[in-house]
MARPAMAR-889792 format. One line per field, with one value per atom (N, C-alpha, C): residue number from 1; z, x, y; atom name. Coordinates in Angstrom, 3 decimals. Atoms other than C-alpha are relative to their C-alpha. Layout:
BEGIN
n: (NUM, ...)
zz: (Z, ...)
xx: (X, ...)
yy: (Y, ...)
atom: (CA, ...)
This chain:
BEGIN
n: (1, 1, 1, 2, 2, 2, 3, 3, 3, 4, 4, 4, 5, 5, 5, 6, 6, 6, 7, 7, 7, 8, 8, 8, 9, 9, 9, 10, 10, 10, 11, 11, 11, 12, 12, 12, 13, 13, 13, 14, 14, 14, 15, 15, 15, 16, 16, 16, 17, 17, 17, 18, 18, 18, 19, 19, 19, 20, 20, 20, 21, 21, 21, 22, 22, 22, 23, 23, 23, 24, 24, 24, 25, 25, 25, 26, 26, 26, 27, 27, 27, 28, 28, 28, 29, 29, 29, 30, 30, 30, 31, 31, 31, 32, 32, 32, 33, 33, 33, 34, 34, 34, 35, 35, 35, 36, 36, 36, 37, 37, 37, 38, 38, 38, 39, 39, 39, 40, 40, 40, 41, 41, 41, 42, 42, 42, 43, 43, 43, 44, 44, 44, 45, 45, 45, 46, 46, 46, 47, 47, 47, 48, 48, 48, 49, 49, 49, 50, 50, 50, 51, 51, 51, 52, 52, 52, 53, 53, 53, 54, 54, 54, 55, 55, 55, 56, 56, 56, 57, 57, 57, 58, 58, 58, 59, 59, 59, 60, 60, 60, 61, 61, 61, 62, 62, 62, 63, 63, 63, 64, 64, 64, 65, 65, 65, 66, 66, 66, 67, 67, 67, 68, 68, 68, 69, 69, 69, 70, 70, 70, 71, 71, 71, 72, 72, 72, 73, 73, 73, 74, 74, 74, 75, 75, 75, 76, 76, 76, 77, 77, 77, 78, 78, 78, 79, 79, 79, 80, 80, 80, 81, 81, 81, 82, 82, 82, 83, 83, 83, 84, 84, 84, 85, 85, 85, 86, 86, 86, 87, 87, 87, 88, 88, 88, 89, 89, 89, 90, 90, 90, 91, 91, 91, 92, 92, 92, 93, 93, 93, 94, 94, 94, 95, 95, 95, 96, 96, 96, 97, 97, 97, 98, 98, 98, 99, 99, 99, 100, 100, 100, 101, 101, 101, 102, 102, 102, 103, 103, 103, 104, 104, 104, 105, 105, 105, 106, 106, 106, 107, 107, 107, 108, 108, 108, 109, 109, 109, 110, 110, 110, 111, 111, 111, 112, 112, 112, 113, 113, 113, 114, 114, 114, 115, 115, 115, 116, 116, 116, 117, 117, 117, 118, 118, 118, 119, 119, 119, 120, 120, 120, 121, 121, 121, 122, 122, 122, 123, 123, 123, 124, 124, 124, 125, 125, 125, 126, 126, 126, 127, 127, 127, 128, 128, 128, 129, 129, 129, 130, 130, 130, 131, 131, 131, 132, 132, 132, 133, 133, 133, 134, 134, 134, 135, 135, 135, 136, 136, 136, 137, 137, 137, 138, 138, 138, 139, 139, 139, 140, 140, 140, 141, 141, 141, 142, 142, 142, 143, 143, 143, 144, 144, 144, 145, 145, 145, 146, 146, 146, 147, 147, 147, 148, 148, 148, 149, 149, 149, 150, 150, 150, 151, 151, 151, 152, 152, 152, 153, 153, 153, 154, 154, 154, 155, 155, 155, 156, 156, 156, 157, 157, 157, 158, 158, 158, 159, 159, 159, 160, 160, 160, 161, 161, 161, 162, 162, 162, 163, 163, 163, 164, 164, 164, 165, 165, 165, 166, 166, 166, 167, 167, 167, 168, 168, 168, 169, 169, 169, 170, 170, 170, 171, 171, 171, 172, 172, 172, 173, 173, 173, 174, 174, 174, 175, 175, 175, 176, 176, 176, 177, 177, 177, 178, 178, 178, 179, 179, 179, 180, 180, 180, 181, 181, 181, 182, 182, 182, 183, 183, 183, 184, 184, 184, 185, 185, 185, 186, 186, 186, 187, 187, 187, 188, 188, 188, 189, 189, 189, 190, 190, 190, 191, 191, 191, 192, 192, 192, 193, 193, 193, 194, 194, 194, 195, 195, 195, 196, 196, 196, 197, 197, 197, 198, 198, 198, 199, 199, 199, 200, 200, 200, 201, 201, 201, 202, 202, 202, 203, 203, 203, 204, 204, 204, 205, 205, 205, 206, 206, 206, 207, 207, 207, 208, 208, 208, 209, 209, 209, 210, 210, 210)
zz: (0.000, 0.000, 0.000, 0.032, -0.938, 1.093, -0.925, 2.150, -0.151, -0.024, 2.691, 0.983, -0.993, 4.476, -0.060, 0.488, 4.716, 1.107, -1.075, 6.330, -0.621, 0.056, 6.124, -0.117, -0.333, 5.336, 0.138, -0.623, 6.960, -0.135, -0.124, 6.185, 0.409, -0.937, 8.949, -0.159, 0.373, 7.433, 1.221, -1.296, 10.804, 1.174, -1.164, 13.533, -0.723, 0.466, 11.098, 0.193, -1.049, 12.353, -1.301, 0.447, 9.844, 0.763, -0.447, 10.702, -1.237, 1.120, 9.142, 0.952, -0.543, 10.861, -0.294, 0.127, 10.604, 0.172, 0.214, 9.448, 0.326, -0.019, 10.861, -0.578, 1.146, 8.358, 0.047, -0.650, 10.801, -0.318, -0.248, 10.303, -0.335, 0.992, 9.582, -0.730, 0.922, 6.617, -0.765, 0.882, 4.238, -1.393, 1.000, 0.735, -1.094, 1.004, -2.812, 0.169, -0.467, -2.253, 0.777, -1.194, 0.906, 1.128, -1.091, 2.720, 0.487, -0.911, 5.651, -0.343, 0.236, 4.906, 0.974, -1.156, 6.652, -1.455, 1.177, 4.986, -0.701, 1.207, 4.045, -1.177, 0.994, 1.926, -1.080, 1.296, 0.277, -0.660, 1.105, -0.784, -1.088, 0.984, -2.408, -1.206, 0.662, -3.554, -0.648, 0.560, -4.318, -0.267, 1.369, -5.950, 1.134, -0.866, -4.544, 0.166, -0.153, -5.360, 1.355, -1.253, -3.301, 1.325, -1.339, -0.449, 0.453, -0.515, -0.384, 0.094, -0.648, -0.440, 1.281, -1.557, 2.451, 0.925, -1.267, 4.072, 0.702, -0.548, 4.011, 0.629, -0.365, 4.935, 1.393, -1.240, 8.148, 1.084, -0.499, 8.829, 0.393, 0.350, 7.556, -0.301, 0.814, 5.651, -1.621, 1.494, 2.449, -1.004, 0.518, 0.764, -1.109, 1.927, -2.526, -0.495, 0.645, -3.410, 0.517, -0.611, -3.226, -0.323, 0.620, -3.544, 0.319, -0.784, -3.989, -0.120, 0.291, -3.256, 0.187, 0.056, -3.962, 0.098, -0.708, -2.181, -1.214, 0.604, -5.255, 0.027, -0.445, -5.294, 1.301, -1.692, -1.821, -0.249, -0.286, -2.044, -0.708, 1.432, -5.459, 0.498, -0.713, -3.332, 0.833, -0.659, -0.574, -0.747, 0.461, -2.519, -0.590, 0.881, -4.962, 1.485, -1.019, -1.308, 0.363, -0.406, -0.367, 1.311, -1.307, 2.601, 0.956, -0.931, 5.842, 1.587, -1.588, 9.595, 0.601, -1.154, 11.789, 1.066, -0.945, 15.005, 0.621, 0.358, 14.574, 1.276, -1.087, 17.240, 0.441, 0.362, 15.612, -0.672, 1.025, 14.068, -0.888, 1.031, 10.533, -0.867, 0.607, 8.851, -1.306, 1.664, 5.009, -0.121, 0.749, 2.881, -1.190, 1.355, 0.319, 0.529, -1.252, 3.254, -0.402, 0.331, 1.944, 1.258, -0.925, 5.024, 1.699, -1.898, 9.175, 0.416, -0.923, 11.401, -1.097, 0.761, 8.727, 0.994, -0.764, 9.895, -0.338, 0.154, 10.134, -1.110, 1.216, 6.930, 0.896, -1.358, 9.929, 0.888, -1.040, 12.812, 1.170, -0.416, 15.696, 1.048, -0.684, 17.455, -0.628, 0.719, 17.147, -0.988, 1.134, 13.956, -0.612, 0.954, 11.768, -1.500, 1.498, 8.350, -1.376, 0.867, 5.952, -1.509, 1.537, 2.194, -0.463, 0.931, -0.177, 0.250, -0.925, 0.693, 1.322, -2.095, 4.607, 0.220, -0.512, 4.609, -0.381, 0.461, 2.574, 0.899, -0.923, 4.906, 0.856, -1.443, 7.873, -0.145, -0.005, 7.132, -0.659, -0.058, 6.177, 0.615, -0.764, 8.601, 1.260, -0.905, 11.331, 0.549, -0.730, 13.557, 0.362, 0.046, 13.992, 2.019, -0.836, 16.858, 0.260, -0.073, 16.432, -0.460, 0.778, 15.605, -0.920, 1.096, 12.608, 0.018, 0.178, 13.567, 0.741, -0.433, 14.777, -1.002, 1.751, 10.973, -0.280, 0.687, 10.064, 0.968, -0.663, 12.865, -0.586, 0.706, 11.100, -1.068, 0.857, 8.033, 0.112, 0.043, 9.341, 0.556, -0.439, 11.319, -1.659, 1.507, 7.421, -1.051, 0.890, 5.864, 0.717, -0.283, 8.376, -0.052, 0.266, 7.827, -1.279, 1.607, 4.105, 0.226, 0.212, 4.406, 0.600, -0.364, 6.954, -1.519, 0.351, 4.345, -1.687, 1.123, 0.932, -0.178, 0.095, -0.204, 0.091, -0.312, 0.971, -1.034, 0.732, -2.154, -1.080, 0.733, -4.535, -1.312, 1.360, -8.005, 0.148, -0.756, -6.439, 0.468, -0.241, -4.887, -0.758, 1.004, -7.942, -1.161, 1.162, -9.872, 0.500, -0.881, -7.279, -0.545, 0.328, -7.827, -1.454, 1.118, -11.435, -0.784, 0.609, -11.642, 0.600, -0.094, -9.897, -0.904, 1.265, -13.110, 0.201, -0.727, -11.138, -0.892, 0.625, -12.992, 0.934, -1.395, -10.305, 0.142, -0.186, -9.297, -0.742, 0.809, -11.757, 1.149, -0.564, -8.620, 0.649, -0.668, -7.650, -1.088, 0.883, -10.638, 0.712, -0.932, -9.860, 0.106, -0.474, -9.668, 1.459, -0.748, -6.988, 1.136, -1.160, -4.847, 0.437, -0.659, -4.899, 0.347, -0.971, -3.840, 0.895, -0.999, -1.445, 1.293, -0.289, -0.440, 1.080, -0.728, 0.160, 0.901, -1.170, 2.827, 0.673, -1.749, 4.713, 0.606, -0.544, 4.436, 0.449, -0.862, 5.837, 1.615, -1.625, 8.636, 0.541, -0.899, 9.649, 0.535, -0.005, 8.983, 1.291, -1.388, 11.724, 1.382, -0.756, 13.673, 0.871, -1.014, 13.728, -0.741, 0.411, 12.353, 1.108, -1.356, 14.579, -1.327, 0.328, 13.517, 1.140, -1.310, 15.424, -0.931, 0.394, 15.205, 0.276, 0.073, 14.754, 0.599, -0.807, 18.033, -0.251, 0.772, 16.132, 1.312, -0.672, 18.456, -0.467, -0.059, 18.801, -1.519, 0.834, 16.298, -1.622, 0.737, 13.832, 0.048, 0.220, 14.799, 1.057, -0.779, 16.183, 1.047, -0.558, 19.139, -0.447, 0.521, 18.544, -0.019, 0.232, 20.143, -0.526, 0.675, 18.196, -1.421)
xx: (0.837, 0.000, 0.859, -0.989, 2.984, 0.801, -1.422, 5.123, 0.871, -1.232, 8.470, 0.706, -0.693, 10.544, 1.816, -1.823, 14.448, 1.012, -0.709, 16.747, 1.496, -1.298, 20.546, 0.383, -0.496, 21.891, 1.313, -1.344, 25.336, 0.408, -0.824, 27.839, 1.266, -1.033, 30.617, 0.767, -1.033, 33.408, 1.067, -1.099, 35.494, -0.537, 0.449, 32.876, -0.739, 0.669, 31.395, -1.596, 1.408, 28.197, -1.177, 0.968, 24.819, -0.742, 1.404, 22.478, -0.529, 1.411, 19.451, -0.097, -0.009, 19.954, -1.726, 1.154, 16.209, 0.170, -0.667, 16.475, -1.369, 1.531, 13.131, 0.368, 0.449, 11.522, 0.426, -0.229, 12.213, 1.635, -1.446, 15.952, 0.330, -0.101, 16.822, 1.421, -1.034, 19.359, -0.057, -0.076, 20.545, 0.099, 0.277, 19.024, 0.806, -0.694, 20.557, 0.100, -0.490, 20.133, 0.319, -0.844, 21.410, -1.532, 0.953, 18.211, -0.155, 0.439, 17.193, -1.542, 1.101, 14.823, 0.199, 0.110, 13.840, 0.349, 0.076, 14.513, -0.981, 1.470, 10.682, 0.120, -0.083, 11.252, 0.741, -1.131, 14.426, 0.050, 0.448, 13.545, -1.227, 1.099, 10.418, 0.772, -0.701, 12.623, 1.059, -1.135, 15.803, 0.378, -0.631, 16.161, 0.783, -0.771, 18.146, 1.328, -0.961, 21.370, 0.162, -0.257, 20.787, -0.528, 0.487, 19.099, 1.661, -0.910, 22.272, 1.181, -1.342, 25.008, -0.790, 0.124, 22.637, 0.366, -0.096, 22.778, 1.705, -1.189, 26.340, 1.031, -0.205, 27.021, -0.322, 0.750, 24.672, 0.874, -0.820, 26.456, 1.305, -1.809, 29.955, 0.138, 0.426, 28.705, 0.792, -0.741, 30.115, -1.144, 1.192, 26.688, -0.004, -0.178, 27.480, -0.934, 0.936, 24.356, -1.788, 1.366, 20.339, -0.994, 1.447, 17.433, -1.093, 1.254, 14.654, -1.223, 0.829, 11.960, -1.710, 1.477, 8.521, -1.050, 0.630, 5.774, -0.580, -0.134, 4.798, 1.094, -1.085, 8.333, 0.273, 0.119, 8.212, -0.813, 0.693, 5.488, 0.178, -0.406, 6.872, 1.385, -1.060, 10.078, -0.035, 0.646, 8.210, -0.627, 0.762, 6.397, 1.146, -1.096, 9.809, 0.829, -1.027, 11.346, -0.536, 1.198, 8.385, -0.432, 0.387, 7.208, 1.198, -0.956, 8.797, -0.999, 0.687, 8.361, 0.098, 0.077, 7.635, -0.146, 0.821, 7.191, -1.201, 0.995, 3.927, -0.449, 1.221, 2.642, -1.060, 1.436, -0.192, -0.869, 1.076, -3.538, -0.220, 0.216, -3.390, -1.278, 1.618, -7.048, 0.484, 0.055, -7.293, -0.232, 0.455, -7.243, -0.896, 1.208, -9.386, -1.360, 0.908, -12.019, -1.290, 0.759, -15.219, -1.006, 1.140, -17.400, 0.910, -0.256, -16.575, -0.034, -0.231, -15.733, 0.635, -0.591, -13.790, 1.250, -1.364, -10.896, 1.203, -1.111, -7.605, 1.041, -0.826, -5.046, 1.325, -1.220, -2.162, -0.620, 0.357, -2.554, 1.410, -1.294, -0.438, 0.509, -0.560, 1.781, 1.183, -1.205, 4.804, -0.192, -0.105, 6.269, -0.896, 1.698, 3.092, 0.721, -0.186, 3.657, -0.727, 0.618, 3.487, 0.391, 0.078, 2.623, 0.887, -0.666, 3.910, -1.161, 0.411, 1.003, -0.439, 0.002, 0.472, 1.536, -1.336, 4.304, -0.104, 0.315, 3.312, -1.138, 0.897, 0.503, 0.366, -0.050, 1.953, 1.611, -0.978, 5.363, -0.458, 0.668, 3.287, -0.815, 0.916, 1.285, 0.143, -0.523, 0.706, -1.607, 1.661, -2.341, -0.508, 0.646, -4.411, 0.813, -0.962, -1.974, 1.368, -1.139, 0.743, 1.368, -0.963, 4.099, 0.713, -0.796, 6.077, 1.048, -1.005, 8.650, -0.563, 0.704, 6.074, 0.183, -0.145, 5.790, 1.371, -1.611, 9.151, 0.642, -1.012, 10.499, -0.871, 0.227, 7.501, 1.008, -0.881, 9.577, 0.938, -1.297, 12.951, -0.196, 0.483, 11.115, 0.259, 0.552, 9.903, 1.404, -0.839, 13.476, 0.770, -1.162, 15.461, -0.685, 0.526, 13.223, -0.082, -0.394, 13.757, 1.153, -1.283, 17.246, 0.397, -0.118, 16.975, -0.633, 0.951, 15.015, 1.019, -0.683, 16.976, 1.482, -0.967, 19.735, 1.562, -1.063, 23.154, 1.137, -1.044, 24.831, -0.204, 0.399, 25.424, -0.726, 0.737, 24.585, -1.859, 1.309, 21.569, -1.177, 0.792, 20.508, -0.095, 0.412, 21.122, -1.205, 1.073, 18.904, -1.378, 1.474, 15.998, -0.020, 0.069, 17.081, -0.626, 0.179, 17.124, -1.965, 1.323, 13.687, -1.006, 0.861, 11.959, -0.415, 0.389, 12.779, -0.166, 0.597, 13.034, 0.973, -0.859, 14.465, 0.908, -0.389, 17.224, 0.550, 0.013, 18.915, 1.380, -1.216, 22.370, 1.012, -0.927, 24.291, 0.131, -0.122, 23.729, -0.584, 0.096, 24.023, -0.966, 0.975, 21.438, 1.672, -1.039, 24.742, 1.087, -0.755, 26.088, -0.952, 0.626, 23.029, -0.291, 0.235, 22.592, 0.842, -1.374, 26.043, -0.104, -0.167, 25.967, -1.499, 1.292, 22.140, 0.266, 0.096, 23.307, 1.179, -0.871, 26.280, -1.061, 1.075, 23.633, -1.011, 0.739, 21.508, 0.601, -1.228, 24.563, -0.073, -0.112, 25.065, -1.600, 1.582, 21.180, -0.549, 0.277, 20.725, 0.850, -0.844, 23.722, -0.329, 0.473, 22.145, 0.973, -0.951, 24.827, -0.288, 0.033, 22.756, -1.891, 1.090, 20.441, -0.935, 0.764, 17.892, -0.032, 0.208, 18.230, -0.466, 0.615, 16.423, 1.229, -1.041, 18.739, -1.013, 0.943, 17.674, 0.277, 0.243, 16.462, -0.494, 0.590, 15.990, -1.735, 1.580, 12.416, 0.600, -0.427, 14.188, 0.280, -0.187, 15.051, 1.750, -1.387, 18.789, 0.363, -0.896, 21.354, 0.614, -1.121, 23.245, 0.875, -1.618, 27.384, -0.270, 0.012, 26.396, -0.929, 0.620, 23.860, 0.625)
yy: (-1.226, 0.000, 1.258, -1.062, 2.295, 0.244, 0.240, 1.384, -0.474, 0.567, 0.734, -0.651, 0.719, -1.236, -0.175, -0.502, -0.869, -0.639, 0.757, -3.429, 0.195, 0.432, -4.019, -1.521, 1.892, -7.624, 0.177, 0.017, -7.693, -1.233, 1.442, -10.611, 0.584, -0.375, -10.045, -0.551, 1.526, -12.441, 0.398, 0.032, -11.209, -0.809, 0.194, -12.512, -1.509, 1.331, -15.335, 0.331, 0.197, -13.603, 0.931, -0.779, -12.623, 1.306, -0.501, -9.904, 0.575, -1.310, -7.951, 1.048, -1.200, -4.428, 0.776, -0.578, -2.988, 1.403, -1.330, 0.676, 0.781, -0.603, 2.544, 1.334, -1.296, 5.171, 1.301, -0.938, 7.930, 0.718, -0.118, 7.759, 1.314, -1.316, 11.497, -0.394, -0.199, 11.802, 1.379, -1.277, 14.406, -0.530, 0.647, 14.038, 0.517, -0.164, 14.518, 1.383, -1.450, 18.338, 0.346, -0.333, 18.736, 0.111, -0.377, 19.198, -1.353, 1.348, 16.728, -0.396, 0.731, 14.348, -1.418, 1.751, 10.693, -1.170, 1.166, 7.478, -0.601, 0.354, 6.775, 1.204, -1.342, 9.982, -0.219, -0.033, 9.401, -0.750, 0.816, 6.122, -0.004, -0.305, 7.615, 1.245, -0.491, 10.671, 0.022, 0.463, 9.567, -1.004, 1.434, 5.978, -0.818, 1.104, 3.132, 0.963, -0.999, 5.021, 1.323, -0.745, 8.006, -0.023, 0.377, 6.399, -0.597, 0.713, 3.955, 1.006, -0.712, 7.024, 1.150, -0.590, 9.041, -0.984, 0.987, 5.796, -0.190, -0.398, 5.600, 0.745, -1.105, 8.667, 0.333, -0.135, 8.462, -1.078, 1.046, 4.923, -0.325, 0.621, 4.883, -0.774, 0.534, 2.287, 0.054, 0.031, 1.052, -1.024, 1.025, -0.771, -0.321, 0.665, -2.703, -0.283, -0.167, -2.836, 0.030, -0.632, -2.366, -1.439, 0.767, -5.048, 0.416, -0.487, -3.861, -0.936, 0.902, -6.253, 0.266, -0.303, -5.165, -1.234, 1.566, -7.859, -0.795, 1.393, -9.510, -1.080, 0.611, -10.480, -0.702, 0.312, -11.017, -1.311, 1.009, -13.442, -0.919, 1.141, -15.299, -0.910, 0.837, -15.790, -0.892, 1.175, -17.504, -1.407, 1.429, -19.835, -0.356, 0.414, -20.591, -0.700, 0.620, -21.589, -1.062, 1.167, -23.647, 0.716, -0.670, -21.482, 0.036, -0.510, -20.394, -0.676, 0.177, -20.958, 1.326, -1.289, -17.991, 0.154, 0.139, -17.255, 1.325, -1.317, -14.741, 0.395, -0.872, -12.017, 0.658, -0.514, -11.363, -0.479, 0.899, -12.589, 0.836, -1.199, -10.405, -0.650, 0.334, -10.488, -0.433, -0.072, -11.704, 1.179, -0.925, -8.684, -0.324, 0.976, -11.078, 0.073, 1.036, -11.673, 0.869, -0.966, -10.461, 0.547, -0.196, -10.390, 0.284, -0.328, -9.390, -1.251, 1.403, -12.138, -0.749, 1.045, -14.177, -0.479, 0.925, -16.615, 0.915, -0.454, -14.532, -1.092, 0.876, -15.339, -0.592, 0.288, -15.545, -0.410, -0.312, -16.472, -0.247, -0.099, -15.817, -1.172, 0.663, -18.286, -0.879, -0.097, -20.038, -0.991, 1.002, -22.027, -0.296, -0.152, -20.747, 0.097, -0.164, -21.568, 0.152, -1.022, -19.113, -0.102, -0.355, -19.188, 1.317, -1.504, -16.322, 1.422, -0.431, -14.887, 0.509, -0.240, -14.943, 0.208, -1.217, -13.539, 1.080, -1.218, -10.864, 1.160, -0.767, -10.152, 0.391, -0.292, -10.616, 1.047, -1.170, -8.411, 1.521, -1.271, -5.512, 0.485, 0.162, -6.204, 1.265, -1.024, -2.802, -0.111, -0.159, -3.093, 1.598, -1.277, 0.008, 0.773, -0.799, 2.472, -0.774, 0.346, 0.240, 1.276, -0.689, 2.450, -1.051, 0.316, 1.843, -1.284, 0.599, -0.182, -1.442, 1.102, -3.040, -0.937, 0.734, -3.665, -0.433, 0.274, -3.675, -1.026, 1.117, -6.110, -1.218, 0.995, -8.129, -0.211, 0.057, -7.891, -0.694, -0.018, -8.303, -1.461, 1.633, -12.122, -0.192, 0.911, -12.759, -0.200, -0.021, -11.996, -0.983, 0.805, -14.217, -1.453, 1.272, -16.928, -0.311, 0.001, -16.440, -0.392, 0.119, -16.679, -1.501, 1.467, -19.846, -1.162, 0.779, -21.357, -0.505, -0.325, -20.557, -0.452, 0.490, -22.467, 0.764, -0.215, -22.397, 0.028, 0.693, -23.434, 1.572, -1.275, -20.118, 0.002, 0.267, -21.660, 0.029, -0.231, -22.583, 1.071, -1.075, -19.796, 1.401, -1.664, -17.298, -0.438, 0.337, -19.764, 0.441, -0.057, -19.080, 1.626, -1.139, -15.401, 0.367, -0.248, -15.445, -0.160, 0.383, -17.357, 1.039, -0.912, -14.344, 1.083, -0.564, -12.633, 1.657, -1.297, -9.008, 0.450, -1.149, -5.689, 0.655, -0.020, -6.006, 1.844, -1.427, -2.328, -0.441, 0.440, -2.020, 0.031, 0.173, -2.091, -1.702, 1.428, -5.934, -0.553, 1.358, -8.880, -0.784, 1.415, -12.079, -0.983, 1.118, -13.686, 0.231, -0.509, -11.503, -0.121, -0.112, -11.231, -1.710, 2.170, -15.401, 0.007, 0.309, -15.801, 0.602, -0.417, -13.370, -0.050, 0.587, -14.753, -1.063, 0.902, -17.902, 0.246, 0.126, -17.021, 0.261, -0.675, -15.191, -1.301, 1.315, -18.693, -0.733, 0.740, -20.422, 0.198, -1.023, -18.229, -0.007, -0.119, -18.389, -1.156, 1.400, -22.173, -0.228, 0.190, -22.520, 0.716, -1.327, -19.926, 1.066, -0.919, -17.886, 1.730, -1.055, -14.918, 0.511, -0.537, -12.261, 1.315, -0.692, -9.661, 1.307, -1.581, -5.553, 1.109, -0.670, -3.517, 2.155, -1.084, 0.069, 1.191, -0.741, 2.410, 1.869, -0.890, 5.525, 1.142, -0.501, 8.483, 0.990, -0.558, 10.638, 1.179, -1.135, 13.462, -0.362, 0.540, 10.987, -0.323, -0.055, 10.973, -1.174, 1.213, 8.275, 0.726, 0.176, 8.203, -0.195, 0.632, 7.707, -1.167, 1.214, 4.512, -0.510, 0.210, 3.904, -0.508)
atom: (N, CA, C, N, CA, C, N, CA, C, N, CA, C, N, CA, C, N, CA, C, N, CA, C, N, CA, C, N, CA, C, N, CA, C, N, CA, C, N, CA, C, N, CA, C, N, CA, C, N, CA, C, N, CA, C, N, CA, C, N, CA, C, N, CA, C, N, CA, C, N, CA, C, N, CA, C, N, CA, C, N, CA, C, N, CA, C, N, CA, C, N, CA, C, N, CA, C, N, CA, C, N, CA, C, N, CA, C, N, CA, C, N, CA, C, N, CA, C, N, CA, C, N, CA, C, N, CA, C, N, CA, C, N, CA, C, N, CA, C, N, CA, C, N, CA, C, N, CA, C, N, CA, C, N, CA, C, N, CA, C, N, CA, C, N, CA, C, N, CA, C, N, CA, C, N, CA, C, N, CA, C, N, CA, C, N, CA, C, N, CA, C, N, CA, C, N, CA, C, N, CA, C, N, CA, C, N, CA, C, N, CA, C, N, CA, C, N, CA, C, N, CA, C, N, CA, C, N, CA, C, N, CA, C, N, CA, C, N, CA, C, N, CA, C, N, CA, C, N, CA, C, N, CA, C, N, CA, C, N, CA, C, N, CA, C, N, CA, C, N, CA, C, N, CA, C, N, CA, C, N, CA, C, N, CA, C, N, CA, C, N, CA, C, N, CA, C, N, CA, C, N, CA, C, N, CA, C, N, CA, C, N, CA, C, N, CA, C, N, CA, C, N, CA, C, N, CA, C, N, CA, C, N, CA, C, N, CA, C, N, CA, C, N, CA, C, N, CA, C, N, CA, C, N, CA, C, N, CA, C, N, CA, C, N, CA, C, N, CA, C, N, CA, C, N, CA, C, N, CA, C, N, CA, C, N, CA, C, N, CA, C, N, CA, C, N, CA, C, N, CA, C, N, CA, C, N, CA, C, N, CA, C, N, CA, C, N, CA, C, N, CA, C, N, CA, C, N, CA, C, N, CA, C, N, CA, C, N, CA, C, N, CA, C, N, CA, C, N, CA, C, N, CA, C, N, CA, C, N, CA, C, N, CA, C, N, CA, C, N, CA, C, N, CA, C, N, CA, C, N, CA, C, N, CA, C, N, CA, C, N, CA, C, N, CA, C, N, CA, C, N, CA, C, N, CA, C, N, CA, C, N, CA, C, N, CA, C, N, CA, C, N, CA, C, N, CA, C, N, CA, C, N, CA, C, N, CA, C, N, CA, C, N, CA, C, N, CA, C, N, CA, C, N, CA, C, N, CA, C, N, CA, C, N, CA, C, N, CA, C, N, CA, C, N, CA, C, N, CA, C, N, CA, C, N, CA, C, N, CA, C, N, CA, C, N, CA, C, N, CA, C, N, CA, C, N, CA, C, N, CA, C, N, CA, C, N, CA, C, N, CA, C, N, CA, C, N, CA, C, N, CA, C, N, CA, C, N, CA, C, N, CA, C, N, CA, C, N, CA, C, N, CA, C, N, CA, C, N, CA, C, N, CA, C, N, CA, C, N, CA, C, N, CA, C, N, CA, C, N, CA, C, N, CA, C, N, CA, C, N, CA, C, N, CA, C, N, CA, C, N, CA, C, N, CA, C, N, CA, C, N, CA, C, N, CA, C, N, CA, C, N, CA, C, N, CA, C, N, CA, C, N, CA, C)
């Protein structure tokens, strides 16, 4: 519904250790003209490109490249994996559901497995006064359970890439993001990869330690 969602995939070849850094919307940055903007902004105003050099810039960050995965994709990747396991905190309604009282398309509890659909639901998923970053740690559950799920082997996993058939961004090959796919499914399968959420102050700005 014209939201975004904006994570980090980190492969740490010093600590052996994955994460997905969760980047909330709020983040203030400085956009292609110099004026401050948030990161829901700049990825609407400025393209993969200049989201990924504010980002670096904010980070100290060096980001080789962008995927951008828009939820059809999202949900074509789930089903191409064969579903996912989750562990869900919420019961998200069908958006199909024609009538009140219908059976929730999710439902919440643990190791709920989710179609291409019901991940799609449930990582965009924001209940009515939830804040922002409720959704997005949905997300960042639905991407590390992608990655547990998605082959370890690189040939492999650029063929899964390739068969999604996406107009990828010219800074990441399907042969670069499957290889570099499947370390992160390595590192998750072993469970030596975490999911943080990146603590964004009220202003939109980081702490140092942050």
């Amino acid at each position: 519904q014209g939201g975004t969602a904006t994570a980090l995939l980190v492969d740490n070849t010093t600590t052996k250790q994955g994460t997905t850094v969760l980047l909330p919307n709020s983040l203030a940055m400085t956009g292609d003209d110099g004026t401050t903007t948030t990161l829901a902004k700049s990825v609407e105003d400025d393209g993969s490109s200049g989201t990924r050099e504010a980002l670096d810039t904010v980070l100290g960050t060096q980001i080789q490249g962008t995927w951008r995965l828009d939820t059809p994709y999202l949900q074509n990747l789930v089903d191409l994996i064969g579903n996912i396991e989750v562990d869900t905190n919420a019961d998200v309604p069908d958006p199909d559901a024609k009538k009140k009282g219908a059976a929730p398309l999710v439902s919440k509890g643990e190791d709920q497995t989710l179609s291409g659909k019901m991940a799609v639901a449930y990582a965009t998923y924001r209940a009515s006064g939830e804040a922002q970053n409720a959704q997005l740690e949905r997300f960042g559950q639905v991407m590390q359970a992608v990655l547990r799920k998605l082959s370890s082997d690189a040939t492999a996993a650029t063929t899964t890439v390739q068969t999604l058939a996406q107009i990828l961004d010219p800074s990441l090959t399907d042969k670069d993001l499957g290889t570099f796919l499947a370390k992160l499914a390595d590192l998750a399968k072993g469970g030596d990869y975490k999911t943080a959420l990146l603590p964004v102050q009220t202003d939109g700005t980081l702490t140092a330690q942050a």
